[in-house]
CHARMM-style PDB file with segment names, atoms N, HN, CA, C and O in Angstrom:
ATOM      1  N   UNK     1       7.270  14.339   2.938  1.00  0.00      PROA
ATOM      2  CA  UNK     1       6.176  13.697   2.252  1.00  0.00      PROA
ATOM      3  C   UNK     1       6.480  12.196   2.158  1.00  0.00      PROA
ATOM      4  O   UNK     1       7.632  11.781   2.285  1.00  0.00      PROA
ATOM      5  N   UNK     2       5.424  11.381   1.931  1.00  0.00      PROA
ATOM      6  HN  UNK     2       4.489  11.719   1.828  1.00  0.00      PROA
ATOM      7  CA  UNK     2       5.359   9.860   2.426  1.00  0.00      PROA
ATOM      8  C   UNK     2       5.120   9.460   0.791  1.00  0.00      PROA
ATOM      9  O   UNK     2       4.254   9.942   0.061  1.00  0.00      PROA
ATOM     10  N   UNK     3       6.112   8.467   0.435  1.00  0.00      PROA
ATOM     11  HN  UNK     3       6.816   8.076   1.027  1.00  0.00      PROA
ATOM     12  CA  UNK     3       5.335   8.634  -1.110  1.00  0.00      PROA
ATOM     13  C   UNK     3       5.515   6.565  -1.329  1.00  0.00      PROA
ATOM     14  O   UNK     3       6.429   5.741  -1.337  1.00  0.00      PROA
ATOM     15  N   UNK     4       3.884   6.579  -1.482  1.00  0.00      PROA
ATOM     16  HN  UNK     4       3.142   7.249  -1.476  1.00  0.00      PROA
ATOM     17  CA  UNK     4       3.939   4.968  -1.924  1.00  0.00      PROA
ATOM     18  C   UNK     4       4.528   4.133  -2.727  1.00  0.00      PROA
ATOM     19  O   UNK     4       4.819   4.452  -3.880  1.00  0.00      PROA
ATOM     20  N   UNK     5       4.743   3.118  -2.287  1.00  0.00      PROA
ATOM     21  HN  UNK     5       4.506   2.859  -1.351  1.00  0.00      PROA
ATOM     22  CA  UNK     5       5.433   2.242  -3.443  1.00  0.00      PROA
ATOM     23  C   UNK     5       4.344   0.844  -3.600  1.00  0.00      PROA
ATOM     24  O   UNK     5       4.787  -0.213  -4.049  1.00  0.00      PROA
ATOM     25  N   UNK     6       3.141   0.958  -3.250  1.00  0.00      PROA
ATOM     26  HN  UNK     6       2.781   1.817  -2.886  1.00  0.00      PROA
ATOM     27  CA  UNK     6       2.208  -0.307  -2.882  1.00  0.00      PROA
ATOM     28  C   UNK     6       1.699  -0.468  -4.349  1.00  0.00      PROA
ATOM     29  O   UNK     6       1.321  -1.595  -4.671  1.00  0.00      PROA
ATOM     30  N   UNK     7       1.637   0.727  -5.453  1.00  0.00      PROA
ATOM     31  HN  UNK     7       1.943   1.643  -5.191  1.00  0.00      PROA
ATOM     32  CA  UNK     7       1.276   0.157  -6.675  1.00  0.00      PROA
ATOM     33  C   UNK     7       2.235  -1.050  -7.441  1.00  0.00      PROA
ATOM     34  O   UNK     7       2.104  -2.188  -7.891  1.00  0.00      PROA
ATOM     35  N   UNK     8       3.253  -0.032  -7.276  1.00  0.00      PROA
ATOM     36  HN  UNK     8       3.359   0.892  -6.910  1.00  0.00      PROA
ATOM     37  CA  UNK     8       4.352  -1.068  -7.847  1.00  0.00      PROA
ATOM     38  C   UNK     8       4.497  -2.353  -7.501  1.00  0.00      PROA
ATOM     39  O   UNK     8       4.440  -3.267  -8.323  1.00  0.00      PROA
ATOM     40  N   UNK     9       4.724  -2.537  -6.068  1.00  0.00      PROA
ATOM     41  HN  UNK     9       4.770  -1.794  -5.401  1.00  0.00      PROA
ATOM     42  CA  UNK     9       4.315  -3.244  -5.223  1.00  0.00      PROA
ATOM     43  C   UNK     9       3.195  -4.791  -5.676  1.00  0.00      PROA
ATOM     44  O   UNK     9       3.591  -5.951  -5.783  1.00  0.00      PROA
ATOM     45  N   UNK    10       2.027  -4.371  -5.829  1.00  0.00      PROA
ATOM     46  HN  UNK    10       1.705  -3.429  -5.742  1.00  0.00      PROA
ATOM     47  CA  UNK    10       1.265  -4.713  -6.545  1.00  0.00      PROA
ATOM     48  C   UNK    10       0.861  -5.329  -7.609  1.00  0.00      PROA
ATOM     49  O   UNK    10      -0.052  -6.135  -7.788  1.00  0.00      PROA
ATOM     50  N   UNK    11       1.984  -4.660  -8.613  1.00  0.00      PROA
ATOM     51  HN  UNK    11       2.726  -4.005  -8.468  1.00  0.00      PROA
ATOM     52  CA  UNK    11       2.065  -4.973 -10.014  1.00  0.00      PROA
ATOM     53  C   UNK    11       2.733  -6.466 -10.268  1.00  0.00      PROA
ATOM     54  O   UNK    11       2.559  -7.460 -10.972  1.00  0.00      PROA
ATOM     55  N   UNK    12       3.560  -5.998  -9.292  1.00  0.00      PROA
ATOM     56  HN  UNK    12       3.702  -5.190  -8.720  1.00  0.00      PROA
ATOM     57  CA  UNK    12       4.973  -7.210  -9.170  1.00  0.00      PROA
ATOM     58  C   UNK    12       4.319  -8.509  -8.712  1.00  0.00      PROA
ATOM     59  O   UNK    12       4.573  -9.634  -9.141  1.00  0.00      PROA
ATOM     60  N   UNK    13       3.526  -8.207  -7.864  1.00  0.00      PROA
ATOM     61  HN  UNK    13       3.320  -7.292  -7.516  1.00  0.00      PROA
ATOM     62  CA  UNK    13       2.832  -9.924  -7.357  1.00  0.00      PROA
ATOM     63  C   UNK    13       1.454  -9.833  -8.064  1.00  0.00      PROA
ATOM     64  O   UNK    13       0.548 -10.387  -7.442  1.00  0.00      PROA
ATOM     65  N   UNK    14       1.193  -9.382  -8.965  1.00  0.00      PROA
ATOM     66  HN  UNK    14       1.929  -8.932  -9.470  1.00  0.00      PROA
ATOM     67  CA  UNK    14       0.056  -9.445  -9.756  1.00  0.00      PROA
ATOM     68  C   UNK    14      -0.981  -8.834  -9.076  1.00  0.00      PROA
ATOM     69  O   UNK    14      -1.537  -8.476 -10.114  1.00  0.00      PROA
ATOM     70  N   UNK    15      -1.685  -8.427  -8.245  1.00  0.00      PROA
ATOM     71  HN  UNK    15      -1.233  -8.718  -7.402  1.00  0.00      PROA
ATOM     72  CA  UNK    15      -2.395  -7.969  -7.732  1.00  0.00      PROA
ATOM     73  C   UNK    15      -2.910  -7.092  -8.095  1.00  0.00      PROA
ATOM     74  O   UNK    15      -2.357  -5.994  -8.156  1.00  0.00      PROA
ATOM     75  N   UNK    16      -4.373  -7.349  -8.520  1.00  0.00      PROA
ATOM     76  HN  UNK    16      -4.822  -8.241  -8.470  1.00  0.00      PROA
ATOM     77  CA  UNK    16      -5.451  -5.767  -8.886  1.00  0.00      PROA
ATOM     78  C   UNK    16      -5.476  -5.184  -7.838  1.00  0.00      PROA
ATOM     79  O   UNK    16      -4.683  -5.362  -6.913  1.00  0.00      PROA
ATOM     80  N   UNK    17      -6.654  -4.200  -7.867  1.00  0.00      PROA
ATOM     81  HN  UNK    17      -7.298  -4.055  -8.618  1.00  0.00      PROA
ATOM     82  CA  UNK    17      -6.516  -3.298  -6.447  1.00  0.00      PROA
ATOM     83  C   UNK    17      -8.164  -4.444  -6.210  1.00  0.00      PROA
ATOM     84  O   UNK    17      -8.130  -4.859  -5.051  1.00  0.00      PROA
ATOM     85  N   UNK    18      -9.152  -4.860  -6.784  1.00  0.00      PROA
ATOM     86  HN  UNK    18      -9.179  -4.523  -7.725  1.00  0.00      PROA
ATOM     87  CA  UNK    18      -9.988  -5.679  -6.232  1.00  0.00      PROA
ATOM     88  C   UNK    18      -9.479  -7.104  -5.585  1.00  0.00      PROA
ATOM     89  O   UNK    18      -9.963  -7.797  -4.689  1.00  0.00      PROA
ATOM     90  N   UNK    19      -8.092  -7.289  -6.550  1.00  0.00      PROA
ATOM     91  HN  UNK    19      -7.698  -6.727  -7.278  1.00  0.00      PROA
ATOM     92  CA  UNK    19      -7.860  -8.437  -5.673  1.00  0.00      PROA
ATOM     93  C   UNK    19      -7.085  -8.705  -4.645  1.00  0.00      PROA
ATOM     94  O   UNK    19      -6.835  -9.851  -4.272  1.00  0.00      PROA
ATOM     95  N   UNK    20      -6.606  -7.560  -4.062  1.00  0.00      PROA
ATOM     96  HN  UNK    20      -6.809  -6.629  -4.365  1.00  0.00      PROA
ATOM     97  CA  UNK    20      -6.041  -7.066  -3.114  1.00  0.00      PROA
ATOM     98  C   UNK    20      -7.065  -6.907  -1.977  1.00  0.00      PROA
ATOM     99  O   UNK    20      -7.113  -7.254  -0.797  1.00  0.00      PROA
ATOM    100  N   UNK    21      -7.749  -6.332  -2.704  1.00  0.00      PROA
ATOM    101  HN  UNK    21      -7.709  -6.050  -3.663  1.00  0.00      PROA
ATOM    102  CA  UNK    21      -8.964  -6.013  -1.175  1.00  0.00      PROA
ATOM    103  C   UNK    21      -9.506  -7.343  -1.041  1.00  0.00      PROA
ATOM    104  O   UNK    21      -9.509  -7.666   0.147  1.00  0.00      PROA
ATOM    105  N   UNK    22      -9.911  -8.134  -1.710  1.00  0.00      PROA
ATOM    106  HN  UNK    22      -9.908  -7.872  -2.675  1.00  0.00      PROA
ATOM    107  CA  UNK    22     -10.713  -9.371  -1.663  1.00  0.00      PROA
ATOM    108  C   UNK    22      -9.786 -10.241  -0.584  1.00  0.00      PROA
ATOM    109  O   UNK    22     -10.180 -10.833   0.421  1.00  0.00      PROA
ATOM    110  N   UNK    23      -8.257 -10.120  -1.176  1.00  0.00      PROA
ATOM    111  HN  UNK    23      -7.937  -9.639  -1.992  1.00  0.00      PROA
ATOM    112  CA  UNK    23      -7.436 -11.184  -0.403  1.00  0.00      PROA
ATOM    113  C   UNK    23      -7.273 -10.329   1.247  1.00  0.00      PROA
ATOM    114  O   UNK    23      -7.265 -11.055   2.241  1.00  0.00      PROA
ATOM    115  N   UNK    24      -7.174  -9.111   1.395  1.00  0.00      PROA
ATOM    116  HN  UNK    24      -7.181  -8.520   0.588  1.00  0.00      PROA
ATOM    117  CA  UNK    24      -7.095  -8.726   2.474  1.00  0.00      PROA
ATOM    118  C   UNK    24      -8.525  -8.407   3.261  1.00  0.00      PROA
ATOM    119  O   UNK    24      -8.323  -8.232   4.462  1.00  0.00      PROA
ATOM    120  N   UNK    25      -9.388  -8.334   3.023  1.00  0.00      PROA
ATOM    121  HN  UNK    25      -9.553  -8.475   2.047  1.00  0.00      PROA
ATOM    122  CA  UNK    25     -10.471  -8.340   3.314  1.00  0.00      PROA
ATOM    123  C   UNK    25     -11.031  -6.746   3.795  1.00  0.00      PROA
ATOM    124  O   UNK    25     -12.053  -6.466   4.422  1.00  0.00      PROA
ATOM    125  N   UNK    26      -9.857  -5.745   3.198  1.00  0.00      PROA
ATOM    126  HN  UNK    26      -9.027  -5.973   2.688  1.00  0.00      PROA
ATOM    127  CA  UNK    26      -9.792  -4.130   3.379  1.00  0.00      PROA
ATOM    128  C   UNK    26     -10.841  -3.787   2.044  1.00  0.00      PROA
ATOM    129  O   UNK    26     -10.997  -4.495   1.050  1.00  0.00      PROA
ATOM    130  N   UNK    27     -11.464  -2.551   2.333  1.00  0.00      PROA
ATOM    131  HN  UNK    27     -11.338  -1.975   3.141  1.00  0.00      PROA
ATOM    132  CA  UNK    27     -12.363  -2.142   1.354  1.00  0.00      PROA
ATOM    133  C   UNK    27     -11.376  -1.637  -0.136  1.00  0.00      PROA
ATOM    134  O   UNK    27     -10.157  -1.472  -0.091  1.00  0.00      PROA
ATOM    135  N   UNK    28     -12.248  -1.451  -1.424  1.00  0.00      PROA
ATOM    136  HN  UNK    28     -13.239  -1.585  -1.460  1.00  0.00      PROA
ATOM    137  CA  UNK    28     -11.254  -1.195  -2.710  1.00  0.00      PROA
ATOM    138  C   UNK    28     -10.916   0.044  -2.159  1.00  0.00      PROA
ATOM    139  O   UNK    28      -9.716   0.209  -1.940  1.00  0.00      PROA
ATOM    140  N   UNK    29     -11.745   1.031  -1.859  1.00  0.00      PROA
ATOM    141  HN  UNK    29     -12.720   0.896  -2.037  1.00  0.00      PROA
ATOM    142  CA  UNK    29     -11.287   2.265  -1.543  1.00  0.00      PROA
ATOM    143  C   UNK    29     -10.196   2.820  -0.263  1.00  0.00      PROA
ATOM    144  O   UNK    29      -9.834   3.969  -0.010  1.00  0.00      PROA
ATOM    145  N   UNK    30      -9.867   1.604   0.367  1.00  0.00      PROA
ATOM    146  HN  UNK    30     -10.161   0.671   0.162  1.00  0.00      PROA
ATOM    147  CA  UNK    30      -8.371   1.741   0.968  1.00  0.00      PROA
ATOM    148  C   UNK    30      -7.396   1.688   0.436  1.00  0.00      PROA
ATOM    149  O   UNK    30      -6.367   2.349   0.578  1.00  0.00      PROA
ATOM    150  N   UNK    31      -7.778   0.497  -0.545  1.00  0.00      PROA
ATOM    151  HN  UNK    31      -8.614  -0.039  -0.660  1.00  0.00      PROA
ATOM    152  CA  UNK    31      -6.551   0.366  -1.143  1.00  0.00      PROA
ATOM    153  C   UNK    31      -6.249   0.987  -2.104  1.00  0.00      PROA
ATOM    154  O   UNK    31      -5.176   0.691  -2.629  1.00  0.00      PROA
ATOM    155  N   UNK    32      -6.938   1.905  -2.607  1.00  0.00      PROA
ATOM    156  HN  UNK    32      -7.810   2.146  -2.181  1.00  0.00      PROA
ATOM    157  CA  UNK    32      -6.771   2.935  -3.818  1.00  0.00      PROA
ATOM    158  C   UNK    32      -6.169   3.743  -2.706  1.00  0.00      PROA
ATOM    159  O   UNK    32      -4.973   3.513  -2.522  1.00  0.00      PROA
ATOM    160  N   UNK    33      -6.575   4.396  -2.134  1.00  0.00      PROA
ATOM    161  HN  UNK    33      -7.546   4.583  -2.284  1.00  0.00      PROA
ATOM    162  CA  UNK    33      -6.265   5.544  -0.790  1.00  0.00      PROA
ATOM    163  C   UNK    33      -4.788   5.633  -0.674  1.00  0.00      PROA
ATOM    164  O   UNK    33      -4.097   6.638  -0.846  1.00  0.00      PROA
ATOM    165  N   UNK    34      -4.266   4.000  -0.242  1.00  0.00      PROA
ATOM    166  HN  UNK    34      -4.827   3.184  -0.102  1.00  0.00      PROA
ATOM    167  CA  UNK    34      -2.964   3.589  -0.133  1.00  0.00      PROA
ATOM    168  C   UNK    34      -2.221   3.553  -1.569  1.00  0.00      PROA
ATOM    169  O   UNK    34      -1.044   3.729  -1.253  1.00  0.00      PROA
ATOM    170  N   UNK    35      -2.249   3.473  -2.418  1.00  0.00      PROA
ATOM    171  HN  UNK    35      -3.205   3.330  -2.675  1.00  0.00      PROA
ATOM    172  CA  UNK    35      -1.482   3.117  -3.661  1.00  0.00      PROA
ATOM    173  C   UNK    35      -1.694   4.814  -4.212  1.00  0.00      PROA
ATOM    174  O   UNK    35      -1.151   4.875  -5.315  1.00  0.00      PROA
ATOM    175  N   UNK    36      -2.045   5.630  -3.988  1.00  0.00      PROA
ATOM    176  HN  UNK    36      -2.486   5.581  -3.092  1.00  0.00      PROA
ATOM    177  CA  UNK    36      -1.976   7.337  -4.288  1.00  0.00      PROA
ATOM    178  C   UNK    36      -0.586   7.571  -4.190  1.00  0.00      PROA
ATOM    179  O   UNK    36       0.046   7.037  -3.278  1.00  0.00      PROA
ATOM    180  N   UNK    37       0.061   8.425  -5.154  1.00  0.00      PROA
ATOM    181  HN  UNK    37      -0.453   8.859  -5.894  1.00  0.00      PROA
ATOM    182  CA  UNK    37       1.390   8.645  -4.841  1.00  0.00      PROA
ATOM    183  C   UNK    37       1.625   9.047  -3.649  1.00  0.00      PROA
ATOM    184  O   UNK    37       2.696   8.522  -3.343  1.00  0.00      PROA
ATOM    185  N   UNK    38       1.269   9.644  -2.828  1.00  0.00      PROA
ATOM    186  HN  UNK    38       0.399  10.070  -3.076  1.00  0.00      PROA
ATOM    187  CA  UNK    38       1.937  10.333  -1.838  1.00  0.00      PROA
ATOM    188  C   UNK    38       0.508   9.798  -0.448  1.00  0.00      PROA
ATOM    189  O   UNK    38      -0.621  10.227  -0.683  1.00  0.00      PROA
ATOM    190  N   UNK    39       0.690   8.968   0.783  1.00  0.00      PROA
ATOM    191  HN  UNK    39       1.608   8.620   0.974  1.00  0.00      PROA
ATOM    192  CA  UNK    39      -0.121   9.142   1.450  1.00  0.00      PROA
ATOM    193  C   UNK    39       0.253   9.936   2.594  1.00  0.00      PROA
ATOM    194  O   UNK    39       1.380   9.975   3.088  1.00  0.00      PROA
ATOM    195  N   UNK    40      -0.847  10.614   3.010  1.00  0.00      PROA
ATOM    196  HN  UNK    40      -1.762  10.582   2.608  1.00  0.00      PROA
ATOM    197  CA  UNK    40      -1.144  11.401   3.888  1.00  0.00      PROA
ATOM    198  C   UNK    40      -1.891  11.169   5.333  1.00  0.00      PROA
ATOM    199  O   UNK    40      -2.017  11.963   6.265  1.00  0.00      PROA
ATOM    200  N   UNK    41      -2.324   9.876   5.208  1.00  0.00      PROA
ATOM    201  HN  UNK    41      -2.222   9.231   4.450  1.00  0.00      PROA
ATOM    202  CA  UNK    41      -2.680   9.001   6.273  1.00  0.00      PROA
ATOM    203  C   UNK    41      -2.829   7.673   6.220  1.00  0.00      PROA
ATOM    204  O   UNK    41      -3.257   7.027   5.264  1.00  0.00      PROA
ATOM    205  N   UNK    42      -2.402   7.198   7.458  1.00  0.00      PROA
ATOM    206  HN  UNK    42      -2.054   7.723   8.235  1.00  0.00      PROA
ATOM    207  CA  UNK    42      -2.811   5.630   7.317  1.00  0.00      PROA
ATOM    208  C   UNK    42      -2.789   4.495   8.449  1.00  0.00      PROA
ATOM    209  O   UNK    42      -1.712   4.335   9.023  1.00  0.00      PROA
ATOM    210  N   UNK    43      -3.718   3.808   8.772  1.00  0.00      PROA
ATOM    211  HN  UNK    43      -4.593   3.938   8.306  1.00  0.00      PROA
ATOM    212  CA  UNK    43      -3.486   2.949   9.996  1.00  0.00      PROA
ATOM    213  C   UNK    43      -2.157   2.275  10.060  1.00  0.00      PROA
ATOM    214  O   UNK    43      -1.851   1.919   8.922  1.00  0.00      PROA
ATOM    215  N   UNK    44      -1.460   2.033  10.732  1.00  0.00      PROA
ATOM    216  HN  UNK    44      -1.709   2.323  11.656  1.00  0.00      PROA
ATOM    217  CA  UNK    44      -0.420   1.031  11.074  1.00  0.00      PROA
ATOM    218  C   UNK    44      -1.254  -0.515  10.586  1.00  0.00      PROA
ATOM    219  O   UNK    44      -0.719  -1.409   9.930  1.00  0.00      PROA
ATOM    220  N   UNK    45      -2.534  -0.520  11.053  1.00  0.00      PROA
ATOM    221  HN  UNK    45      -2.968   0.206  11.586  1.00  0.00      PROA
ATOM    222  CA  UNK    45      -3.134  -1.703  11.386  1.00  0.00      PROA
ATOM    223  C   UNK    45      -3.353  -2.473   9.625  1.00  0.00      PROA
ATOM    224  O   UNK    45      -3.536  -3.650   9.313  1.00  0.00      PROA
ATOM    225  N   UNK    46      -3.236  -1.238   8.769  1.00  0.00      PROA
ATOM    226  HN  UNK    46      -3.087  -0.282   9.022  1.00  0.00      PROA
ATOM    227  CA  UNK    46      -3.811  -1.299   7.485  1.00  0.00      PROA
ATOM    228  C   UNK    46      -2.301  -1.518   6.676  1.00  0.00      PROA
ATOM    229  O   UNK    46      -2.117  -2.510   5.970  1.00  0.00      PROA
ATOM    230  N   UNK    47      -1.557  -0.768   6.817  1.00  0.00      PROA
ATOM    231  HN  UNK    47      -1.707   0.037   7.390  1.00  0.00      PROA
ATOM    232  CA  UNK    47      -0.253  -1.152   6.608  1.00  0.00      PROA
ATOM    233  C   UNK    47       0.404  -2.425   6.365  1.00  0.00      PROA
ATOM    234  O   UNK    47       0.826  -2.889   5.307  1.00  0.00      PROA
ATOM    235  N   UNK    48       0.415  -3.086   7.997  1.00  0.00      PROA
ATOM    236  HN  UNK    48       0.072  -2.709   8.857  1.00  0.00      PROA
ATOM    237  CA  UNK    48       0.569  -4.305   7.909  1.00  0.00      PROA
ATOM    238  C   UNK    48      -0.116  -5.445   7.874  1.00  0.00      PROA
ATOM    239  O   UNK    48       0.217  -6.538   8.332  1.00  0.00      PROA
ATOM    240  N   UNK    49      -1.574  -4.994   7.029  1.00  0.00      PROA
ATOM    241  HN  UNK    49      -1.845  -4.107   6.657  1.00  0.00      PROA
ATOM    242  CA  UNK    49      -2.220  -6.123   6.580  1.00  0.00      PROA
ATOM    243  C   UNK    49      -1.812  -5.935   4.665  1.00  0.00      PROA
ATOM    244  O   UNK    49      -1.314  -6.923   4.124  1.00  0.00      PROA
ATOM    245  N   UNK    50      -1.945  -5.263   4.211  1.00  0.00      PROA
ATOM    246  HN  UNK    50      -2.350  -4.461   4.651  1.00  0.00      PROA
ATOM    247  CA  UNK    50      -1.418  -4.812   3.199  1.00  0.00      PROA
ATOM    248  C   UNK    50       0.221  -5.798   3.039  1.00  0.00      PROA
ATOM    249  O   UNK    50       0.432  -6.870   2.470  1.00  0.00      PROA
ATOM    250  N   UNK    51       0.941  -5.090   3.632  1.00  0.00      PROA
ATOM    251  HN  UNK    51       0.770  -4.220   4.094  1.00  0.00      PROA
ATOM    252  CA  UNK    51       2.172  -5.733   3.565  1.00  0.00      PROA
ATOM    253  C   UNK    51       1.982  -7.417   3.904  1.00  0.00      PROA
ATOM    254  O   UNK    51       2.323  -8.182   3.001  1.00  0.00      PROA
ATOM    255  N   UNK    52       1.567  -7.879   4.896  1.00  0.00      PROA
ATOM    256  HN  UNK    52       1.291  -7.258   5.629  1.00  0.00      PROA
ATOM    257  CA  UNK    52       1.425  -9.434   4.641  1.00  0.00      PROA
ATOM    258  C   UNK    52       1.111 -10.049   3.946  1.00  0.00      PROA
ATOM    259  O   UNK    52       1.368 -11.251   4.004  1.00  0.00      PROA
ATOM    260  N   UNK    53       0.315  -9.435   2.836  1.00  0.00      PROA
ATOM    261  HN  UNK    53       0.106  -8.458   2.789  1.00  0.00      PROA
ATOM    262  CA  UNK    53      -0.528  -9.987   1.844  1.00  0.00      PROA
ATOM    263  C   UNK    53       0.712  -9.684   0.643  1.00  0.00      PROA
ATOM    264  O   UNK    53       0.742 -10.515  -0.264  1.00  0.00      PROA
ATOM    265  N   UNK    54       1.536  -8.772   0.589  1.00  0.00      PROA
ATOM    266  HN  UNK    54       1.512  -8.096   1.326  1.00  0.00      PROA
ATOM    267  CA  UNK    54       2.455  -8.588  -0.677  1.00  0.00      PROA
ATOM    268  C   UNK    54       3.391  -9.054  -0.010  1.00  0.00      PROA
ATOM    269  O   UNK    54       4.444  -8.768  -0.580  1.00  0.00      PROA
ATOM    270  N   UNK    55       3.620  -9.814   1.205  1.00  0.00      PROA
ATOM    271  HN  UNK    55       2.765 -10.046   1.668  1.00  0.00      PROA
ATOM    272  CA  UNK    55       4.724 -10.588   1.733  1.00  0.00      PROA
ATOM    273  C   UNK    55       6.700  -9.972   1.782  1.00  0.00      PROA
ATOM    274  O   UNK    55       7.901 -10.239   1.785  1.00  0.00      PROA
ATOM    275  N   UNK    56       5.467  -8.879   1.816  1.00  0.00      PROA
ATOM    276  HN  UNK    56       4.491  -8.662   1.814  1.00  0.00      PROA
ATOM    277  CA  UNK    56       6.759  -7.327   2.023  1.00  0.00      PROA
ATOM    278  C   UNK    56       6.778  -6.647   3.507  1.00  0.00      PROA
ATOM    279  O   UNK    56       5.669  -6.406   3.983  1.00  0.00      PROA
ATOM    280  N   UNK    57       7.977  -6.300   4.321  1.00  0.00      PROA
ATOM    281  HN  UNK    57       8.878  -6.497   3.935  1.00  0.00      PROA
ATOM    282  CA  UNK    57       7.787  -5.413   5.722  1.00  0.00      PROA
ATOM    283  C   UNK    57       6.882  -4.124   5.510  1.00  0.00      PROA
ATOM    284  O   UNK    57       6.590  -3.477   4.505  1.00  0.00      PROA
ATOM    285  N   UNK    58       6.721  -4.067   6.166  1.00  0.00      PROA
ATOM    286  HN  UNK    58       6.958  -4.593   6.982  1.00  0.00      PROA
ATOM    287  CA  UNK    58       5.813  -2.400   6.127  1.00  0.00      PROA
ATOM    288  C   UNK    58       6.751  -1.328   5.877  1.00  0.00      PROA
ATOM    289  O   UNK    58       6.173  -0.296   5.536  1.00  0.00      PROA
ATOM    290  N   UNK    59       7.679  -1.261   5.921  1.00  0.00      PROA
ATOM    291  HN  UNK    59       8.148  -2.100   6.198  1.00  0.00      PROA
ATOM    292  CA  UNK    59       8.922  -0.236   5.520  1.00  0.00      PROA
ATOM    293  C   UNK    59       9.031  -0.322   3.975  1.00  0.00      PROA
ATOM    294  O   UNK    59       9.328   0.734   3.418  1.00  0.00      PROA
ATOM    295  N   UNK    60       8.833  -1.432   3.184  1.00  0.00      PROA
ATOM    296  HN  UNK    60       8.591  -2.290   3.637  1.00  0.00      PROA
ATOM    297  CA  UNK    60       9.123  -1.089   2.275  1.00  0.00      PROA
ATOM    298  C   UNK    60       7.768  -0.900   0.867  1.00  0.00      PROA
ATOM    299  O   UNK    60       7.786  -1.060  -0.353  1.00  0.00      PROA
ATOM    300  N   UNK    61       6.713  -0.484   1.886  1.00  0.00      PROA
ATOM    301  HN  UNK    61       6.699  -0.354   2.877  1.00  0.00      PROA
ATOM    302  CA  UNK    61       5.232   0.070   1.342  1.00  0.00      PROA
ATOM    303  C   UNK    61       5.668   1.404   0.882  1.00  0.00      PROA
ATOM    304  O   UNK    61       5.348   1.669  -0.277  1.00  0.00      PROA
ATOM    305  N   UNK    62       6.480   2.508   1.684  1.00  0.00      PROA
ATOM    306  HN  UNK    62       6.740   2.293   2.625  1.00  0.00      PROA
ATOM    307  CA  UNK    62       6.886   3.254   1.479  1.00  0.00      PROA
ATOM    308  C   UNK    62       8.187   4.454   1.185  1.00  0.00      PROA
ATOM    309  O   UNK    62       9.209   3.783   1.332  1.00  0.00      PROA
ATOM    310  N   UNK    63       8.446   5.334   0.976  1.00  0.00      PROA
ATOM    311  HN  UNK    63       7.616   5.879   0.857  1.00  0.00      PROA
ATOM    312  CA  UNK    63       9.694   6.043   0.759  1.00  0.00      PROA
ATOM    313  C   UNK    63       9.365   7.574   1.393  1.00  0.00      PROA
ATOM    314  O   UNK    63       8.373   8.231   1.076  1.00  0.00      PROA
ATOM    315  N   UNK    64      10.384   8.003   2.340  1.00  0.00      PROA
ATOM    316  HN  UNK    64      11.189   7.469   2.598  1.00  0.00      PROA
ATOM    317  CA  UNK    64      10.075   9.826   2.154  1.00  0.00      PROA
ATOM    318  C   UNK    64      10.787  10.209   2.094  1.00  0.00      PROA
ATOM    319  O   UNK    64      11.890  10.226   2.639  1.00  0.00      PROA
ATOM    320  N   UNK    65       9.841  11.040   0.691  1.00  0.00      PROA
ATOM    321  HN  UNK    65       8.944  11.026   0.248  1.00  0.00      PROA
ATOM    322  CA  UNK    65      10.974  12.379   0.008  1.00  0.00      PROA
ATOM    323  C   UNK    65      11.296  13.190   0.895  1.00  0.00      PROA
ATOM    324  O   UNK    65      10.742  13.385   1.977  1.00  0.00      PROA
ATOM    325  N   UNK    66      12.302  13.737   0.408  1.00  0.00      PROA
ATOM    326  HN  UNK    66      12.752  13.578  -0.471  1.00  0.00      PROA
ATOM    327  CA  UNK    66      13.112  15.041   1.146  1.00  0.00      PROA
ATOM    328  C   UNK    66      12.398  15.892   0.177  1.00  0.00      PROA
ATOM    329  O   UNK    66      12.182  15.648  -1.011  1.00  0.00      PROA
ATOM    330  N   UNK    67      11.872  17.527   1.267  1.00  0.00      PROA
ATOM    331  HN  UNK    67      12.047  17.724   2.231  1.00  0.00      PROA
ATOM    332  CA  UNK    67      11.514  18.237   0.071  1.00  0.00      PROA
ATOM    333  C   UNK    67      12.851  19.626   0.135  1.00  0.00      PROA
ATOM    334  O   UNK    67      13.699  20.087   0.899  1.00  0.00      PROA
ATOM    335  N   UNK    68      12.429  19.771  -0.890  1.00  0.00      PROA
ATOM    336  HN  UNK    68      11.740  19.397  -1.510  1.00  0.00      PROA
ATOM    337  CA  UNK    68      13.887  20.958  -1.025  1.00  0.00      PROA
ATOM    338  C   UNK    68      13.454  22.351  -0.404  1.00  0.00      PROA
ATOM    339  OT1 UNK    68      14.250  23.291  -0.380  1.00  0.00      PROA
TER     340      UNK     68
END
């Protein structure tokens, strides 16, 4: 399982989820999509527009759990 870290992420550079989309020019409802604990899909393309904008690699948008 793929589990986000883009809220946190987020929090840290101040970023709403409207002003996230505004600055990236991605709809709100991606970026809610993306900041869900756990994603289950996602463009590469969306990724690293996301990440340029939190001036973070795309590796560290996310974490995967090991499941037991």
């Amino acid at each position: 399982m793929i589990k986000s870290n883009i809220r946190e992420l987020m929090e840290s550079n101040g970023y709403s989820i409207r002003g996230l989309a505004a600055h990236t020019q991605l709809s709100v409802q991606t970026i809610q999509r993306a900041r869900d604990k756990s994603i289950t899909e996602c463009k590469l393309s969306t990724l690293n527009t996301i990440a340029k904008a939190l001036r973070q690699p795309i590796s560290s948008l996310f974490d995967e759990e090991q499941q037991a």
